[in-house]
Every structure is written in structure tokens, then in C-alpha cells.
N, C-alpha and C positions, 0 to 999 in steps of 0.2 A: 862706023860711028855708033859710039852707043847711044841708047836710045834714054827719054830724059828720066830720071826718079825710078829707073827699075830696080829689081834688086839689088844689085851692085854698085848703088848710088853713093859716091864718094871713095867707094873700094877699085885703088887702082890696077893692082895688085891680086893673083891666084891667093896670093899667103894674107896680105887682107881679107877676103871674101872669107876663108878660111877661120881665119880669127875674129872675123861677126859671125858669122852663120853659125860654126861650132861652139863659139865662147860667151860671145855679148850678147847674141838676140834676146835670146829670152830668160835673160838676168831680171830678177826683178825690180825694183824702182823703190828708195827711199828719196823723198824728196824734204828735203831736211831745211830750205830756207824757202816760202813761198807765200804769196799773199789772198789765197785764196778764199771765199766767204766761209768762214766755219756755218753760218745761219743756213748757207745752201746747202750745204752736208750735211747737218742737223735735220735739214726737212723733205734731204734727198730730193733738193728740185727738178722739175722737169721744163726744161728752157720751154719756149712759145717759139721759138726760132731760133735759125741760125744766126742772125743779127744778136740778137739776143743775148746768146752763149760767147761770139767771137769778138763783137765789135762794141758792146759796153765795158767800158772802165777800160779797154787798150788803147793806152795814149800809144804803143808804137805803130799800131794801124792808123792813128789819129792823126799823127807826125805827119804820116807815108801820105796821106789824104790831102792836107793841107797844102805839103809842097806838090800835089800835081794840081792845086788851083781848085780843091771841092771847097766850098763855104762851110764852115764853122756847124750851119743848122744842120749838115749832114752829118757832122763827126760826133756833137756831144748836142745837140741842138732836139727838135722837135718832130722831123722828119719822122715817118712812116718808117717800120722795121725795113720794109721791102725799098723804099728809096736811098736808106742809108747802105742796103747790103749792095745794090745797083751800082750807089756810087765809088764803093771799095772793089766790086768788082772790077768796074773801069781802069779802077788803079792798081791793080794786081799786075798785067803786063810791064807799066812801067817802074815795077819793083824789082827789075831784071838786074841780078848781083846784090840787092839787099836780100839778106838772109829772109824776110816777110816774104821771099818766094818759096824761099825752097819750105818754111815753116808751113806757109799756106796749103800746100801741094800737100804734104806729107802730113797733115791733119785730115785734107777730105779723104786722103787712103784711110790713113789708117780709124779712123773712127767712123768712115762713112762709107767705104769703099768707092771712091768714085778716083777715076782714074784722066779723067777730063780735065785741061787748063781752065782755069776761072777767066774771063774775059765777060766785055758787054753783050756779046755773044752767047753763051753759056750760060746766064748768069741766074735767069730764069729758071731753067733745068736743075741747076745745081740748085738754087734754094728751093725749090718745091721737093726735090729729094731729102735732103737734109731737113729740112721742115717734120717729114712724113714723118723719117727716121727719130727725130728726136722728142717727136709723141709718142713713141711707143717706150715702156718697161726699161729693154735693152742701154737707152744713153739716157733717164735720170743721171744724173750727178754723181750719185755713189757706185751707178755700174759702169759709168764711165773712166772712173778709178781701178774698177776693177778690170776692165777689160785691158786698160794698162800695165796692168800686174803691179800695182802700187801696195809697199805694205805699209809704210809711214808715213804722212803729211804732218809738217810742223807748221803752222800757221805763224803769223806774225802780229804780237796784242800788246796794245799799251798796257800799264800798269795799275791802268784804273778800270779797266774791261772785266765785269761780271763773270767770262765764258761760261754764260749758261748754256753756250749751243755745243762747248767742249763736252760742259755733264751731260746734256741731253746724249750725244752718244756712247758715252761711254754707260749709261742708262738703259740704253734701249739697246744695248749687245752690239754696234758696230761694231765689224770685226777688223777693220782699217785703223790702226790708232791713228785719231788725230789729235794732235798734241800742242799747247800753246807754246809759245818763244816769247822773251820779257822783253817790249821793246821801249827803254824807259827813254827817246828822246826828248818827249815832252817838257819831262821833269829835271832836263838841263838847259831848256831853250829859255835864255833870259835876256831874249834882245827886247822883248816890249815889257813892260811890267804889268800893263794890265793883260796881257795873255797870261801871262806866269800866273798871275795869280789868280785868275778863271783857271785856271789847270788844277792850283793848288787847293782851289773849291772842292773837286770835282774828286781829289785825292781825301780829302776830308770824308766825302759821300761815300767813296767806293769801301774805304778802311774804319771809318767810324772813331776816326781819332781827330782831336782838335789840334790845329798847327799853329802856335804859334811863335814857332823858334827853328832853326834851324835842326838840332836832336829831334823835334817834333815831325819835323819833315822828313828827317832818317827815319824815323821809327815810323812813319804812316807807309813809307815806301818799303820796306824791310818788311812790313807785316804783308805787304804785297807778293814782294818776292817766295816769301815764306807761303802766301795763298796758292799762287802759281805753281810751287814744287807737291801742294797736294793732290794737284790736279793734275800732276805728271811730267812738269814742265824741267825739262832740264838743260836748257841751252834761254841763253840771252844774244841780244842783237841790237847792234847800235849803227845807226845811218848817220853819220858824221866827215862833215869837208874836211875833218883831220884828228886826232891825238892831238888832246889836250894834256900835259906833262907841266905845266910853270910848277913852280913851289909855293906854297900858301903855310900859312900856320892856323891853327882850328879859331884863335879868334879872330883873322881878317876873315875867314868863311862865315862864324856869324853873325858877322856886322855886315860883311856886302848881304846875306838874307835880309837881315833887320831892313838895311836896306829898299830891299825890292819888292820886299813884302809889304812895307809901309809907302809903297804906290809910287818907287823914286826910280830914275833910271841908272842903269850899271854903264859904268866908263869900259872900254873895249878891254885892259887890265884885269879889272873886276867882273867881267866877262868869264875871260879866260883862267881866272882862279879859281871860280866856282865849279864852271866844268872839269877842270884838272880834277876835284878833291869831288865831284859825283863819278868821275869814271874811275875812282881809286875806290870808293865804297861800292861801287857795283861789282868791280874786280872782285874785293875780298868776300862780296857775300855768295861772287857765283864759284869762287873757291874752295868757300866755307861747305857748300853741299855737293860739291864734285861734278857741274855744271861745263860745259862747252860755251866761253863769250865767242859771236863774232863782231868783228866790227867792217863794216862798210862805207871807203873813203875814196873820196875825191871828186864825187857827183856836186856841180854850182846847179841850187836848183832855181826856180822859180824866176828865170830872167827876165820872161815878160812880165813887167808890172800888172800891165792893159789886160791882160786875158788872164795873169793867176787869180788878179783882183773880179773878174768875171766871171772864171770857172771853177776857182781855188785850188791845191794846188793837185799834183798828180796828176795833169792832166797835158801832159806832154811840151811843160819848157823849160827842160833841164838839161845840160847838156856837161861834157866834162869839164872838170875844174884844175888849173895848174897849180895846186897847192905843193909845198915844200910837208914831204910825208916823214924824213928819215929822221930827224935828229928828236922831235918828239916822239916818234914811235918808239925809239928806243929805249928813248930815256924811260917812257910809259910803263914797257914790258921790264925794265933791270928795276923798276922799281919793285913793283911783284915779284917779280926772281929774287932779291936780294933777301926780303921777306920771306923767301918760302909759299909765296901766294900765288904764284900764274897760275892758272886755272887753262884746261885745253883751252885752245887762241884760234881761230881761223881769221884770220887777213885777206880781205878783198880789196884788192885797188880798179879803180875807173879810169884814172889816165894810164894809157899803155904805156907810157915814159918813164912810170915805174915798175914794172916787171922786177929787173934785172932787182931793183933794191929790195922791194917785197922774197922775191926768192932767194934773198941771201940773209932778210932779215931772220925770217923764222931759221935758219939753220943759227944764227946767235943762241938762241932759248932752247933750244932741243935738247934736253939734258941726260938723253939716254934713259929717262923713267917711264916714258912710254911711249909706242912707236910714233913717230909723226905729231908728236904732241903739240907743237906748233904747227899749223895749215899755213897756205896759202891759197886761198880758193880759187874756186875755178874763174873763169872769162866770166866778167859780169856785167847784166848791161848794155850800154852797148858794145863791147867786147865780147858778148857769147855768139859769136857767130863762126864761117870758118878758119877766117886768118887770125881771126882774135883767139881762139879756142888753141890753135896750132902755135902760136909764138907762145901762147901761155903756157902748154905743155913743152913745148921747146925749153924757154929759160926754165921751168922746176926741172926737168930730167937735168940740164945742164949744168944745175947748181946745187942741187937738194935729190932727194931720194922720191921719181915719179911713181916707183912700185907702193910708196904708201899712202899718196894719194887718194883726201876720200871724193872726189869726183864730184859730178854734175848735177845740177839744180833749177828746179824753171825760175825763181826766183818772179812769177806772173801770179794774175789775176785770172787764169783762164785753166777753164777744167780741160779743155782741148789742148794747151799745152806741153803736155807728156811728149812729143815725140823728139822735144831739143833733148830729152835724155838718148833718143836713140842716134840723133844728129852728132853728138857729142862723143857717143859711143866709136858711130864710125870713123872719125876723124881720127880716132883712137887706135884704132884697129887700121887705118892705112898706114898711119905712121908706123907703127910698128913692123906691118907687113913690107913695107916698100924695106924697112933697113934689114929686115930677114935678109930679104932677094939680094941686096946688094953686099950678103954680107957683114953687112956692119956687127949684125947680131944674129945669134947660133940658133939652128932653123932646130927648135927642140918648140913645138906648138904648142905642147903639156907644159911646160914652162913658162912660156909666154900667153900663154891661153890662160893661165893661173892669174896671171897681174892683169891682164886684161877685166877678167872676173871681180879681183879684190879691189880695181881702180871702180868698177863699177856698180858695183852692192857689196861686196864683204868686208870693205873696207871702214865705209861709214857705218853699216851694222854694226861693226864693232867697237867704233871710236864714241858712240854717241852710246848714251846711258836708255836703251828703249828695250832691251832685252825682254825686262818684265813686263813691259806694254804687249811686245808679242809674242809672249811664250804660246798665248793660245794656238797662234796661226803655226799649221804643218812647214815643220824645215821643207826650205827649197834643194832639192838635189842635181845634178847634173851630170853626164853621163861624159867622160872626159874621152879625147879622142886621142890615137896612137899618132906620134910623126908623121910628115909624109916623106 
């Protein structure tokens, strides 16, 4: 019997172990789509606890808490650090088969070395260690990145976001780039009008431009996009239940503004034309400077009224959504194509029912200009776990080219983490190793040890425009090992 989380965890296989140990471990880590605090990196915080660090702002520990019956004051409530960490401890055993186990386990390793189950038991223990540890130098913020071997974080920023805490390090010599992503949802969300246009305020303030026309609203956004690309920003990102595609002509676009600007609400129609003709000028402007969009679909958020309206939103009542993804997507991406405008595309979907369509869509756009130019990203969600991680490597190997693959992302709030890259890794490395042994594929480990590597840092090094962000940081080398 093996024993639980040891070395070998998840490697079922000699030719697995082989192909972590020798190829994946100690690859280093671009984490290209993530929501982490730029302010905490900025000021190189030093958490007060482990509570602290683990259990603010993670609605999926929140989730996990609620369905074993903790109250609300422990998850996001008022409770004492030591009462909330108490009560996640309690619920850790009964996270037996949700991934939040094997994540939990393999963060007190690897960033605390503790090698003890969290239980009501333990629970003590383990936060008075972890506590000690994260007053000391060693796990601040930015050495907890480094001890990751992190060399790029891309954060996630609206379009009206100052990042003064992006300049601040690029100021003060962090040698980590961290990078913003344009995440313009706001400025297509036009279900209320008086939100909209409290946004539209706030696009005013950030740009210094007065809006009162639809071109006014391109160009305060535009001068955004353009602020972001000087601050290094080369990749956009859109959190959206779908591709919007309808057809619109430029003056029904500025009449539904006129519209909504002048405090009126938009018919579901007029909804959806607006969006169409914002994710067609995002498109060409993330084209125009040779940008990476991705777009992220099929997440229904906010289904509790009762508690988004208590808590707001992010705070764990989102669940997947059945939306019909393919005939807009298409139409979306042949529209840029036809123009000459697709800009690299990464594709994530939330409901697993589209796999099979996502992995066949990017092979339409792939036009031989540069490798893997269309993505299909990795499991996201709640799909980054192991059967989600595996069926999604599954359907791209099956349908698309998995050697080009730019792999795995925390897509989290938590500096702790890092280790669903090494989670993600191994999955990687069994699959591949189990269809060695059986044959399937030719036991040459320098080969496969290669794609191994490129699926899990040289890939996205290469696809993502950050070169000159870190030319400073020493190339990573690795020392390749003969067959066995």
C-alpha cells in the first residue's frame, strides 16, 4: 500500500516517477491567468496567520465549510482567525475525494513542511507552526513566490484600475514580473443602467476623457488599453456565460448607448448587440498590439440572490452554466479571421459537456502562423482537479496537438496556491508514463521528457509576449537524462 501524498503521489507508473522527477519538478512556473493581490506584492506582505493567507477570499474552502453545516460567521463572517481556521480544520477530513484535500495536504508540505493530516485534532499544532513560520522573512509574499520558482504572475485588472502597485514593483526592482491582464467585463455589463453608468463615471475619472457618446466610450477605453500595454500588459481577459457574435450596424450601437446612458434599460436584443460590437473592438485592439485575449465561459454566477446580495459577489454561489457555446463562438472567432484580426485566443470552458467542442473549435483558426495559436486552456474551475485535468488533456491530445499546449494556471486568490501547478504536472507525467509501459508510446524519455517541459514552462514562455519583462532573470537550464 502506498503510503498517502509521498513522493510518488499520483505517479503510478516507474516511467511516471521518471518523467516528474527528471523533467517536471523543478520546471519553473509562469502563472499567466491569476487573481492575486498586486497591493500584497507591492508591499511584500507578511500574513498574521494562516487563516489569514488560506481562508480569506477562498470561496472554495467557503463552499466546502458551508456544505458540512459551519455558519456563514465562520467562512466570511466575524469570527476570530483561530475559530475560522478550527472550523476548516474540522472540514478538511470530510473533503475526502474533493481535490481541497489533496490541495490542502500538499500546501502544508510544500510551503511549511508539515507532513501531518489537518483534522480537529491536529489543528492546533498545525496553526501555531504555520503561524511561527509565516512571521518570519522566509514566506512574506514575494518569497513565497519565489520559493515556488515563479517567474511571471499576470494578475487580473479592470480597465479603470490605476496599478499603482504594478509600478510600485516594477520601481522598486522586483525581480518577479508581475504583469497586469485588461479585464474589460464591466464595460460590457449592461443589464442595469444605473451600474453601467456608475462604471462609465469611474472610466471618465480613470482616462480623463468626457463620455458622452458611444466613440467617447471607445476612445476613454482605448486610451486604457493603450495605458495597460505601457505598463507591460499583453494579454486580455474576458469572464463571460458566452460569445456574443449577433450582427449590429455602428448606428444601432449608438443609439442603444444613447440609450443606456440616458438612464433607460436595454431589451435582452439590445443587450446582446452591444456586447457583440464590444468583444469585436476588444478583439481588434488586442490584435492591433499583438496581445493574447482569453475568454472564460460558461460559469452561471451569482444564484444566490440572499447571500450575493449579503456578501456580493465572489463569494462562492456560482456554479456551472448550460449554455449553448459553439455556433457563436464560431461565428465570433471567423469573424477576426476573415479580417485578418484573431489575435492568440485561449478558450476555457466550465461545463465539461463542452470539451469535445472547445478542442475541435481551436483546431478551425489554427492557420499554421504560429504554433498553437489558438488555446484551449487548461481544466478551470471547478474542473482543475483530477478527472477534470485528465479528460481535458484526454479530449486536446485526441483532437488537437497536446505537445503545444501552454498548460496550467491557479487561476486563485491565494499565494499558497502554487502547488495545483505541480498537481497538474503530475497528472501529466502519469499519463504519459502509464501509455509508455503499455506501449502505446515509444519509451525514448528525452523525447517525451521534452513535451513534458514545453507543456509546463516553455511553452507559455514562448506563446505569451513577457520575453522583455524577463530578460533580466538567469535562463533556466536542465540537465536531460539518457533512456532507460
Amino acid at each position: 500500500m502506498k503510503a498517502f501524498l509521498d513522493e510518488n503521489f499520483l505517479l503510478r507508473t516507474n516511467t511516471a516517477q521518471r518523467l516528474y522527477h527528471e523533467y517536471a519538478k523543478d520546471m519553473p512556473i509562469i502563472d499567466y491567468h491569476c487573481h492575486l493581490p498586486p497591493q500584497q506584492m507591492a508591499e511584500d506582505k507578511q500574513f498574521r496567520s494562516i487563516t489569514e493567507a488560506w481562508l480569506y477570499g477562498d470561496h472554495y474552502k467557503w463552499r466546502a465549510m458551508r456544505t458540512n453545516g459551519v455558519e456563514e460567521d465562520y467562512c466570511t463572517g466575524g469570527r476570530s482567525d483561530w475559530e475560522k481556521f478550527e472550523k476548516w480544520a474540522e472540514t478538511v477530513p470530510y473533503t475526502l475525494r474533493n481535490p481541497l484535500f489533496h490541495w490542502t495536504h500538499l500546501e502544508l508540505q510544500r510551503y511549511f513542511g508539515i507532513q501531518q493530516l489537518l483534522n480537529k485534532d491536529t489543528a492546533a499544532s498545525i496553526y501555531a507552526d504555520c503561524n511561527a513560520q509565516l512571521q518570519a522573512p522566509s514566506h512574506s509574499v514575494r518569497n513565497l513566490l519565489r520559493k515556488m520558482n515563479v517567474k511571471v504572475v499576470c494578475t487580473t485588472d479592470d480597465p479603470v484600475d490605476t496599478l499603482v502597485y504594478h509600478r510600485q514593483m516594477q520601481e522598486d526592482g522586483f525581480e518577479i514580473p508581475v504583469l497586469p491582464a485588461f479585464r474589460p467585463d464591466n464595460a460590457m455589463n449592461v443589464s442595469n443602467a444605473a451600474n453601467f453608468n456608475a462604471y462609465v463615471g469611474k472610466l471618465e475619472a480613470a482616462s480623463g476623457i468626457t463620455v458622452s457618446s458611444f466613440d467617447d466610450f471607445l476612445y476613454a477605453l482605448q486610451n486604457r488599453h493603450d495605458f495597460f500595454a505601457t505598463m507591460g500588459c499583453s494579454v486580455s481577459d474576458h469572464g463571460l456565460e458566452e460569445i456574443y457574435a449577433d450582427d449590429f450596424t455602428g448606428s444601432e450601437i449608438d443609439a442603444i448607448f444613447n440609450k443606456i446612458h440616458g438612464g433607460k434599460e436595454l431589451n435582452h436584443d439590445e443587450q446582446r448587440k452591444f456586447k457583440s460590437a464590444m468583444l469585436i473592438h476588444f478583439a481588434e485592439w488586442d490584435w492591433e498590439k499583438g496581445w493574447v485575449q482569453q475568454f472564460h465561459l460558461g460559469a452561471m454566477r451569482n444564484n444566490n440572490s440572499r447571500m450575493t446580495r449579503q456578501l456580493g459577489p465572489d463569494t462562492g454561489w456560482d456554479s456551472i452554466g448550460d449554455y449553448a457555446q459553439g455556433r457563436s463562438l464560431a461565428r465570433f472567432l471567423d469573424k477576426l479571421d476573415s479580417n485578418n484580426k484573431l489575435a492568440k485566443t485561449i478558450l476555457y470552458n466550465l461545463n465539461p459537456a463542452d470539451n469535445e467542442l472547445m478542442a475541435t473549435m481551436v483546431g478551425n483558426f489554427n492557420d499554421g502562423s504560429i504554433a498553437g495559436k489558438v488555446q484551449w486552456g487548461s481544466a478551470w474551475w471547478f474542473l482543475d482537479q483530477k478527472d477534470g485535468m485528465t479528460r481535458q488533456l484526454n479530449a486536446l491530445s485526441n483532437m488537437g496537438l497536446l505537445s503545444r499546449f501552454v498548460g496550467m494556471l491557479t487561476d486563485s486568490r491565494s499565494f499558497l496556491s502554487f502547488p495545483r501547478h505541480e498537481y497538474f504536472r503530475r497528472l501529466l507525467c502519469d499519463l504519459l508514463g502509464e501509455e509508455i509501459e503499455n506501449g502505446e508510446l515509444p519509451n525514448d524519455l528525452n523525447w517525451v521528457g521534452k513535451i513534458v517541459q514545453d507543456i509546463s514552462y516553455n511553452n507559455n514562455k514562448n506563446y505569451f509576449n513577457w520575453q522583455p519583462a524577463m530578460a533580466a532573470r538567469q535562463p533556466f537550464t536542465h540537465t536531460t537524462h539518457e533512456n532507460s
